[in-house]
C-alpha positions, 0 to 999 in steps of 0.5 A: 953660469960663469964666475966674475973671475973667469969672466975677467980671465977671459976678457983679461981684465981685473975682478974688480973690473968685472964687477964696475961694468957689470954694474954699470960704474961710470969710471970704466971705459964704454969698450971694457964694459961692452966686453966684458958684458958679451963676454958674460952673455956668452959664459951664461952669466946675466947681470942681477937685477937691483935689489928692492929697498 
């Protein structure tokens, strides 16, 4: 499983980055979040599922 910071190394975009489209912030540009999502997909690493309250 890939880190959020060789997924951005890869996708050439921010830690900070990373994590908004992973966790689907609205401020990210569709294309970056498609990216770094394939990106993640392809390095092993899948997005957690929101925690229960």
């Amino acid at each position: 499983m890939a880190t959020i910071k060789q997924i951005a190394e890869r996708c050439g975009v921010s830690v900070s980055m990373v994590s908004k489209a992973l966790n689907g912030v609205e401020d990210v540009s569709r294309s970056t979040i498609t990216r770094v999502r394939k990106a993640a997909e392809e390095m092993g690493t899948y997005p957690m599922p929101p925690h229960r309250r």
